[in-house]
C-alpha positions as CSV (number, residue, x, y, z in Angstrom):
1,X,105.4,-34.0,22.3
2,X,108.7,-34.7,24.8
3,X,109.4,-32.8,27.6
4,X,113.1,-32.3,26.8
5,X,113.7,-28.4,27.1
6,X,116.7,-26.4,25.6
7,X,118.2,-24.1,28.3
8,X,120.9,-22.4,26.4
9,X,119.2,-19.1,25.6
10,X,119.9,-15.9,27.1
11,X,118.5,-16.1,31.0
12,X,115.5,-14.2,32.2
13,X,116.4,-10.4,32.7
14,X,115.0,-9.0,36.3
15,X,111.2,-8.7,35.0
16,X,109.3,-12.3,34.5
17,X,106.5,-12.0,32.0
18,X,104.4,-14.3,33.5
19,X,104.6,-12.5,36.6
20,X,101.0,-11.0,36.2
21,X,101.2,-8.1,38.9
22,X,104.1,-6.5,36.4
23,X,101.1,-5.9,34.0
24,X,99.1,-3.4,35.7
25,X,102.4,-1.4,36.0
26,X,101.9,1.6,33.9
27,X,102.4,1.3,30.0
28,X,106.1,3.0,29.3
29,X,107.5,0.6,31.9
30,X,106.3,-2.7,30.2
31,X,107.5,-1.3,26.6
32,X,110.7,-0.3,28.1
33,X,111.4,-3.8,29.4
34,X,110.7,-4.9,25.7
35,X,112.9,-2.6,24.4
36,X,115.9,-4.5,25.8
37,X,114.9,-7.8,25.3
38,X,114.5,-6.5,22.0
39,X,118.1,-5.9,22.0
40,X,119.4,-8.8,23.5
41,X,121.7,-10.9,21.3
42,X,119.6,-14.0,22.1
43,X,116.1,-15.0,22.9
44,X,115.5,-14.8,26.7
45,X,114.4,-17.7,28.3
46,X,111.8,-17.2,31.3
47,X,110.9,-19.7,33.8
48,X,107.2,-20.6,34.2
49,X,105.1,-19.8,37.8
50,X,101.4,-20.5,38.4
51,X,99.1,-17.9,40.1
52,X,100.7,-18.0,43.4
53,X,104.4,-17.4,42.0
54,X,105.1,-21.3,42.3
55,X,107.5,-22.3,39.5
56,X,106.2,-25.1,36.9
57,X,106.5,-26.4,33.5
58,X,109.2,-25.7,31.2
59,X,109.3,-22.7,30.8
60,X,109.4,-20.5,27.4
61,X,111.6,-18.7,24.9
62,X,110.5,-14.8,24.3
63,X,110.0,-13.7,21.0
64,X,109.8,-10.2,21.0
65,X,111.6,-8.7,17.5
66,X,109.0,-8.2,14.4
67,X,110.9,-10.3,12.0
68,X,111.1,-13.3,14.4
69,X,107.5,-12.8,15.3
70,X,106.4,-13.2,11.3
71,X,108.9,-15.8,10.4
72,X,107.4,-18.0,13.2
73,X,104.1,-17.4,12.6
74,X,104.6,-18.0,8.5
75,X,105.7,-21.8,9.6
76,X,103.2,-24.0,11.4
77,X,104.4,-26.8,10.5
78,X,107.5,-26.4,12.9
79,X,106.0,-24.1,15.4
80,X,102.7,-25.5,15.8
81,X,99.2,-24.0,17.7
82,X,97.7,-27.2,18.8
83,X,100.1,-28.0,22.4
84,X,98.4,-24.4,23.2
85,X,98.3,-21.4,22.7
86,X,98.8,-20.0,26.2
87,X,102.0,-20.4,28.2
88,X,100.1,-22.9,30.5
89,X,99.7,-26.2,29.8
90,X,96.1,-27.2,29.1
91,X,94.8,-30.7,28.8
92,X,93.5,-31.1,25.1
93,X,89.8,-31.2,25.9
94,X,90.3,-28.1,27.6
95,X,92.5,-26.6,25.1
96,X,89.9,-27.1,22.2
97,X,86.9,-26.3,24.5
98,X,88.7,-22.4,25.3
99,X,90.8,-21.9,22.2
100,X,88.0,-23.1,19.6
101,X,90.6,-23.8,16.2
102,X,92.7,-21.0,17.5
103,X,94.3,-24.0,19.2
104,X,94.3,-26.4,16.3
105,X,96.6,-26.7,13.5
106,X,95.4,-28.3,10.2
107,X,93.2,-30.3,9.0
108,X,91.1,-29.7,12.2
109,X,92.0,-25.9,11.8
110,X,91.2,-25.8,8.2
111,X,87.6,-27.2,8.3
112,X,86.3,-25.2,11.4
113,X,87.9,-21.8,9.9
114,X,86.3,-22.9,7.0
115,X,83.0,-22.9,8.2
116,X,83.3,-19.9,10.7
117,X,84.6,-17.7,8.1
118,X,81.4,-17.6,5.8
119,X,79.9,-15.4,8.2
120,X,83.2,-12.8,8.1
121,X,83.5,-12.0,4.3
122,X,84.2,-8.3,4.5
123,X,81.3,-8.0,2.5
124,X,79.5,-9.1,5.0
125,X,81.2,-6.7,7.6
126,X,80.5,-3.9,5.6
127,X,77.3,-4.0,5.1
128,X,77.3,-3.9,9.5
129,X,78.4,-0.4,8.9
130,X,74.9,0.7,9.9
131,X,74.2,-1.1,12.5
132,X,77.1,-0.1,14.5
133,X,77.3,3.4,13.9
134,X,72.8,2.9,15.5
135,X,74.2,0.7,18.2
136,X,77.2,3.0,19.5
137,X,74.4,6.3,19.3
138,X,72.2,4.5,21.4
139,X,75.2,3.6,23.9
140,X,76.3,7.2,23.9
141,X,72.9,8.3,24.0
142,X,72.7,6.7,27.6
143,X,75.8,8.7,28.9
144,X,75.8,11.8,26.9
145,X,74.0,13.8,29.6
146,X,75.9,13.0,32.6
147,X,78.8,14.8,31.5
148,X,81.1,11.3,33.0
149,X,81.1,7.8,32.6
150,X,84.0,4.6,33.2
151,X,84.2,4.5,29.4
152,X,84.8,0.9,29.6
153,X,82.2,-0.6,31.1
154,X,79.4,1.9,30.2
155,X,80.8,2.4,26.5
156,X,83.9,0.5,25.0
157,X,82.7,-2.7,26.3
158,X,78.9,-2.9,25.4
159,X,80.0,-1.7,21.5
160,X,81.5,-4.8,20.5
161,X,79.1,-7.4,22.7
162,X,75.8,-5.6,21.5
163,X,77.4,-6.2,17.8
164,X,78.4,-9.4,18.4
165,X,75.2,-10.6,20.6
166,X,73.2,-8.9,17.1
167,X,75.3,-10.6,14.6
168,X,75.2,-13.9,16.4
169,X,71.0,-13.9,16.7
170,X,71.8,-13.9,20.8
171,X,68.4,-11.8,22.4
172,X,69.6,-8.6,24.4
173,X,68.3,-9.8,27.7
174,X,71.6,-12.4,27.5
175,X,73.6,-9.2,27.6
176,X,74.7,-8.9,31.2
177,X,75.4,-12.4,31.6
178,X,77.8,-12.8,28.5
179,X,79.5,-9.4,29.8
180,X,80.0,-10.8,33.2
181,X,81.0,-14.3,32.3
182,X,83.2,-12.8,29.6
183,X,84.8,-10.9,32.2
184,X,85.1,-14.3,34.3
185,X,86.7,-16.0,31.5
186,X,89.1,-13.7,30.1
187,X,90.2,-11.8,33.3
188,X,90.3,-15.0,35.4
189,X,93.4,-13.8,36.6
190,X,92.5,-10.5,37.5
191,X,90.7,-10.3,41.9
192,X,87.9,-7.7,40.8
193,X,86.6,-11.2,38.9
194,X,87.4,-13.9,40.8
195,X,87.8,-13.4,44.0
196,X,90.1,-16.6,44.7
197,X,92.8,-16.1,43.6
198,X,94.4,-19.6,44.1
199,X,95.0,-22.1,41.1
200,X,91.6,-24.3,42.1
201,X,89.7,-21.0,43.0
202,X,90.7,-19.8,39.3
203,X,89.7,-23.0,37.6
204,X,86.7,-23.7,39.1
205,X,85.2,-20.4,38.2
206,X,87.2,-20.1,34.4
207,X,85.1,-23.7,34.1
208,X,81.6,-22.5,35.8
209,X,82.0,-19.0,33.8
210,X,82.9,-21.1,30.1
211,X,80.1,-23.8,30.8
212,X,77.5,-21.5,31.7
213,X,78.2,-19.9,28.0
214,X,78.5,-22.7,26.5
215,X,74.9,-23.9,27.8
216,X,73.8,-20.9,26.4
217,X,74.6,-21.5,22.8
218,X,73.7,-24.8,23.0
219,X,69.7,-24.2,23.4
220,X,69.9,-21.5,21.1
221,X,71.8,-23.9,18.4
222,X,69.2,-26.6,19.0
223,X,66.2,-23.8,18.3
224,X,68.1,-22.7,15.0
225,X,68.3,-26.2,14.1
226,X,64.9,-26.6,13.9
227,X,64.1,-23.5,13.2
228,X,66.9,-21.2,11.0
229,X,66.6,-17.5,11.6
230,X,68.6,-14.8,9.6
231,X,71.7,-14.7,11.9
232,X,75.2,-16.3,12.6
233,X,74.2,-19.2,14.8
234,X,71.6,-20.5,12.2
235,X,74.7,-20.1,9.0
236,X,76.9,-22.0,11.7
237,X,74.7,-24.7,12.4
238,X,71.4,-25.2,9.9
239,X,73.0,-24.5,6.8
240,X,71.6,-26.9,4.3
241,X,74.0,-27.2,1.5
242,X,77.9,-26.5,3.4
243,X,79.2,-28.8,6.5
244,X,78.0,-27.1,9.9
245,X,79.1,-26.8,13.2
246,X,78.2,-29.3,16.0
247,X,76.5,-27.6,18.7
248,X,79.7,-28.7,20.7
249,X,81.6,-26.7,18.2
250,X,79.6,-23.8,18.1
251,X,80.1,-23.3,22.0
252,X,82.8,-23.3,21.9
253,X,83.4,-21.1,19.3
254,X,81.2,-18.2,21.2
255,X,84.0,-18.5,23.9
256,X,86.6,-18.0,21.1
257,X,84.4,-14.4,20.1
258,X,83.0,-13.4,22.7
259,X,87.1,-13.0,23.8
260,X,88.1,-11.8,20.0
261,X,85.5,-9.9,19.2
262,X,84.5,-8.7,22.3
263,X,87.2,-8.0,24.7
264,X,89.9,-7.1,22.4
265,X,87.4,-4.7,20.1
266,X,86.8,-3.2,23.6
267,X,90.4,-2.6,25.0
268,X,91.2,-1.4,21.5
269,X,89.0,1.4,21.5
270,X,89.6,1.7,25.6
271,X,93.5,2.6,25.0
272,X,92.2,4.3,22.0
273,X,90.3,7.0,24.2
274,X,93.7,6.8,26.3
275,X,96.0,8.0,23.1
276,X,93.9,10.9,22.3
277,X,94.2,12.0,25.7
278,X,97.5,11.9,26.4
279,X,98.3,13.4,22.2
280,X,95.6,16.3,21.8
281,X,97.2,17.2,18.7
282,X,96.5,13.9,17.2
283,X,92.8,14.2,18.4
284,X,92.7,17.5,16.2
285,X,93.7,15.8,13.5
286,X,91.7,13.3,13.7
287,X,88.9,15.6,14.6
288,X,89.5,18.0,11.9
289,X,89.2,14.9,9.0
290,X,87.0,12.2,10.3
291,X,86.3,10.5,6.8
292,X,90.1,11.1,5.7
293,X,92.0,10.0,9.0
294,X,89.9,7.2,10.4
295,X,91.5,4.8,7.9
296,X,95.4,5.2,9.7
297,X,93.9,6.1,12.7
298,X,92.3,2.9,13.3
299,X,95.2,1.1,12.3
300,X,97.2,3.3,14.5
301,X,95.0,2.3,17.8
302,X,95.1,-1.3,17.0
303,X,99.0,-1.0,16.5
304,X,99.6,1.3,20.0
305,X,97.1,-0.9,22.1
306,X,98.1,-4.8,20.6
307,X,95.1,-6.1,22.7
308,X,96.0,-9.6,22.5
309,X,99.3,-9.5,24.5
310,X,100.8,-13.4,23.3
311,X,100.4,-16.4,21.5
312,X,102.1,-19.3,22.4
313,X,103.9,-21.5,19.6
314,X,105.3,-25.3,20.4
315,X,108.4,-26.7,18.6
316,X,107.5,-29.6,16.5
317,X,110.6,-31.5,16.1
318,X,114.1,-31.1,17.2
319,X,116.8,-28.9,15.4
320,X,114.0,-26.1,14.5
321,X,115.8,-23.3,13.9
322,X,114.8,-19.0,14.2
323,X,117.9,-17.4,13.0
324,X,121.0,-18.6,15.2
325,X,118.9,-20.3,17.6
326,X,118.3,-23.9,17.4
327,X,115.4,-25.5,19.4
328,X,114.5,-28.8,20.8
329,X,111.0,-30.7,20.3
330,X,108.4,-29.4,22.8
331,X,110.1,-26.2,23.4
332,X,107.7,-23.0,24.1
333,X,108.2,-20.0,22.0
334,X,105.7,-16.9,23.3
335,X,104.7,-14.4,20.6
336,X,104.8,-10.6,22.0
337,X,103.0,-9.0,19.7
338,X,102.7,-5.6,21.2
339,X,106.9,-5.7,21.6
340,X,106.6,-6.6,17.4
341,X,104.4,-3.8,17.2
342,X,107.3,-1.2,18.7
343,X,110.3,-3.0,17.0
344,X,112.6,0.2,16.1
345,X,113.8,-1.4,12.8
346,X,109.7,-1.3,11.5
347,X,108.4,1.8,13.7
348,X,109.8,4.9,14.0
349,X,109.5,6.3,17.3
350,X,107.1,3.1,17.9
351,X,105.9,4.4,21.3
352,X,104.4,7.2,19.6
353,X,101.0,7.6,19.1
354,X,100.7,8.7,15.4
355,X,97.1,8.8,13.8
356,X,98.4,9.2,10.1
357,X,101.2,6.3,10.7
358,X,102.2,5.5,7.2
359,X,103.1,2.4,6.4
360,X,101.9,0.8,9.5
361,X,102.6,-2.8,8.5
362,X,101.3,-3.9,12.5
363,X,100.6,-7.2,13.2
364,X,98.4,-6.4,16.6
365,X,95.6,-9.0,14.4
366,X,98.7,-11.8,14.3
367,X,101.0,-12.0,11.8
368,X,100.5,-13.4,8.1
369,X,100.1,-17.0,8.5
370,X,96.8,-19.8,9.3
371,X,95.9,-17.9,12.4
372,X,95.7,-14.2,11.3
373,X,92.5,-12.9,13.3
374,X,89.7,-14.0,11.1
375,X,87.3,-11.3,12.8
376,X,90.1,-7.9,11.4
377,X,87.4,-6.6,9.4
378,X,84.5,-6.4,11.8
379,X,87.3,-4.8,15.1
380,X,88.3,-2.7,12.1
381,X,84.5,-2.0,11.6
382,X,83.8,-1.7,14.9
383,X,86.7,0.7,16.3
384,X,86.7,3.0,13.1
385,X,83.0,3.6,13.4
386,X,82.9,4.1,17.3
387,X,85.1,7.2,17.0
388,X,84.0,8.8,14.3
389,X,80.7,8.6,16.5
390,X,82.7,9.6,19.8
391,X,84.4,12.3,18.4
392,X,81.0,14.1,16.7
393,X,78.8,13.3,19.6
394,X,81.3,14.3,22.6
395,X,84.0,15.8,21.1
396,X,86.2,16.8,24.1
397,X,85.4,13.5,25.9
398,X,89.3,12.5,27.6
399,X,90.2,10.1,30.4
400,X,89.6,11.5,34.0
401,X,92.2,9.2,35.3
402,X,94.8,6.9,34.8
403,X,93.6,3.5,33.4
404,X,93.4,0.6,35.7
405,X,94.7,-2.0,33.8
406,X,93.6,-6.2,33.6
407,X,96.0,-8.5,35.6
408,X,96.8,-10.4,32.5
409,X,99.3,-11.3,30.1
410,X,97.5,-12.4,27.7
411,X,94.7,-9.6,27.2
412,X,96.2,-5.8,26.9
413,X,92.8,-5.1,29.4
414,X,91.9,-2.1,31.1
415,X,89.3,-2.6,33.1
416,X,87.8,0.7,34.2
417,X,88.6,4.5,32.6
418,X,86.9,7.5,34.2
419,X,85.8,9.9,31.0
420,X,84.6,13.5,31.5
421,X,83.3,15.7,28.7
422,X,80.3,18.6,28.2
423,X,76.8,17.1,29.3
424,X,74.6,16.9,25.9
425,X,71.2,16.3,24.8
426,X,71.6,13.1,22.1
C-alpha cells in the first residue's frame, strides 16, 4: 500500500472522532454529531491523533450513512480488512496477533473462518439455550438479595465470559484473569485500566495483557492436543479429520472472542438495562410478552447500543469509487456502524428505543459481506436469554445512575451502571 492520501473531502466538522474523551460524553450528543455528518454532502475527512492528541498518519474518510456502510462492506476486494481494521496503523504481526482473521482478507480469511465457524452453527448455539439461561440464574442468584449491584461488572459482564470460558473448555478459576486482562486489552485506552496513559505506557500493557492470554491458551491447546475433551479448544485444535488451528492461531483467536463475544455481549445487554430505564413503557411491553417480544427486542438492543463502534476499511487501488467520491490507493475509510444504525432514510425516529421495531434491518453485527460477526447467533443467544431471566427474576431492576461510559472509539463500553431493584430470595 502507498501512502498517497486524497484530501478533497469535506473537512473535519468541530468534533474529531478519534478524540477519545468526546466518547464518554453522554449518548444524544455523540448521535447528534452523526446526525450531521450524516447530512453532509460529502464524506468528512478527520485528521488522525495518538493518545496524547499528537497528530499522525493519514488520516481517514467517515462513513457514517447506511447505504455507504453496506455497499463498502459488500466489496473487499476494493476496500480491504487486511492494512487494519482500527484507524491506527498496526505492524502486520501485530495486526494478525489482535484482530485474528478479522484483519485478513481472503484466502487467509477464508481458511481460519472456516475452521472457527464449525463451532458457531446456530445449531450449535441453540442447543446453549440451557446453559445460559443456568449460568445467568446463578449470576443473579449472587445479587438478587442485596437489592443493588454495578450491573456491569457483577452481571452483564460475567454472562457472556462464563459462556464463553464454558464453551471454550477454559476452567472457572481463569475467570478473573481473562475479565481483567480483557478489560486491559479492549479498554486500553480507557485510565481506570491502564494507568499510563502515554502511547509506550498503553502498548506495553495492551502487549503484557494480550500475551498473558495468549500463554494461557497455548497450554490449554497443547493438553487438548494430546488429550481432546468435549469443548471448543479441542474442535479448534485436535480434530482428526478437518484442518486445525495452530496453537499460534488459536491464541490468537481467544483475543478475537474474548473482545466479540465477551465485551460487546456485555455492553449490549449493559445499554440494554439503560433503554428500559429511560422507556418504562417499553419495559411493560416487554414484560407483559417475554416469549413474543424478546425476538424484536433483542434485535432492538443490539441496534440502539451498536457495541462495536468502527471498522476500518483500506482502499486497494486508486480511482475506487463510493458514490461521487473517488479515492486514492491506501486511503482509510472508517465504518460507523452505530451512525448506520440511526440513518433517518432506514429508521424512523432511529434514536428511539423501540422493542417491537419492525423491520429492523440493523447492521450493529457488520453489514452483509466476509466479515459479518460470525458469533450473531450466540450474542443473540446470550442477550435474548439474559432478559427474559432479568426481567422474571428482578422485574423492576433500572439504572441507579448515569452510565459511565469506556474511553473508546472502537468499543460502545460502559464500564460501571449502578442497578437498584426489590431484594429477593433466588
Amino acid at each position: 500500500m502507498t501512502s498517497v492520501v486524497s484530501t478533497d473531502s469535506a473537512p473535519a466538522p468541530d468534533v474529531q472522532l478519534d478524540d477519545l474523551d468526546w466518547w464518554t460524553r453522554p449518548a444524544p450528543e455523540r448521535n447528534a454529531a452523526f446526525a450531521r455528518f450524516r447530512a453532509a454532502e460529502d464524506l468528512p475527512f478527520f485528521p488522525e491523533q495518538d493518545l496524547e492528541g499528537t497528530p499522525r498518519g493519514r488520516g481517514f474518510h467517515a462513513v457514517t450513512r447506511y447505504a455507504d456502510v453496506v455497499e463498502v462492506s459488500k466489496r473487499p476486494d476494493e476496500f480491504c480488512s487486511g492494512e487494519g481494521v482500527n484507524i491506527f496503523d498496526q505492524p502486520p504481526h501485530l495486526r494478525e496477533f489482535f484482530g485474528s482473521f478479522i484483519s485478513m482478507d481472503n484466502p487467509e480469511h477464508a481458511r481460519l473462518r472456516k475452521i472457527v465457524a464449525r463451532g458457531f452453527t446456530a445449531k450449535n448455539m441453540e442447543a446453549m439455550r440451557d446453559q445460559v439461561a443456568a449460568t445467568t440464574r446463578e449470576i443473579l442468584t449472587e445479587v438478587a438479595g442485596r437489592g443493588e449491584c454495578d450491573f456491569v461488572t457483577e452481571v452483564a459482564a460475567l454472562l457472556p465470559l462464563r459462556v464463553v470460558d464454558d464453551l471454550m473448555g477454559i476452567p472457572r478459576s481463569a475467570e478473573q484473569f481473562i475479565f481483567d486482562k480483557t478489560n486491559a486489552v479492549l479498554g486500553a485506552s480507557d485510565p481506570e485500566y491502564v494507568a499510563d496513559q502515554s502511547p509506550r505506557g498503553v502498548a506495553t500493557a495492551l502487549m503484557a495483557a494480550a500475551n498473558e492470554m495468549a500463554e494461557l491458551l497455548r497450554e490449554l491447546a497443547a493438553e487438548r492436543i494430546k488429550s481432546p475433551q468435549d469443548d471448543l479448544i479441542s474442535k479448534l485444535v485436535a480434530a482428526t479429520t478437518e484442518e486445525n488451528l495452530t496453537t499460534e492461531e488459536l491464541a490468537s483467536f481467544f483475543i478475537l472472542l474474548v473482545g466479540a463475544g465477551n465485551e460487546t455481549t456485555r455492553n449490549a445487554i449493559s445499554h440494554g438495562l439503560v433503554a428500559l430505564t429511560q422507556n418504562p413503557d417499553q419495559r411493560r411491553i416487554w414484560a407483559d410478552d417475554l416469549a413474543g417480544v424478546t425476538p424484536t427486542a433483542v434485535e432492538e438492543i443490539v441496534r440502539w447500543a451498536s457495541p462495536v463502534v468502527h471498522m476500518r476499511r483500506t482502499v486497494t487501488q486508486d480511482g475506487v469509487r463510493l458514490g461521487d467520491k473517488e479515492f486514492r490507493e491506501g486511503d482509510k475509510v472508517v465504518l460507523w456502524y452505530g451512525s448506520a444504525n440511526r440513518d433517518e432514510s432506514v429508521f424512523v425516529d432511529g434514536d428511539a428505543f423501540d422493542v417491537r421495531r419492525s423491520p429492523n434491518p440493523h447492521i450493529a453485527f457488520g453489514a452483509p459481506g466476509p466479515h459479518f460477526c460470525l458469533g450473531a447467533h450466540l450474542a443473540r443467544l446470550e442477550i435474548g436469554v439474559a432478559f427474559q431471566e432479568i426481567l422474571t427474576a428482578l422485574p423492576d431492576i433500572e439504572a441507579a445512575a448515569e452510565p459511565e461510559y469506556l474511553r473508546s472509539n472502537f468499543i460502545h463500553g460502559i464500564k460501571h451502571l449502578p442497578a437498584r431493584f426489590t431484594p429477593t430470595a433466588l
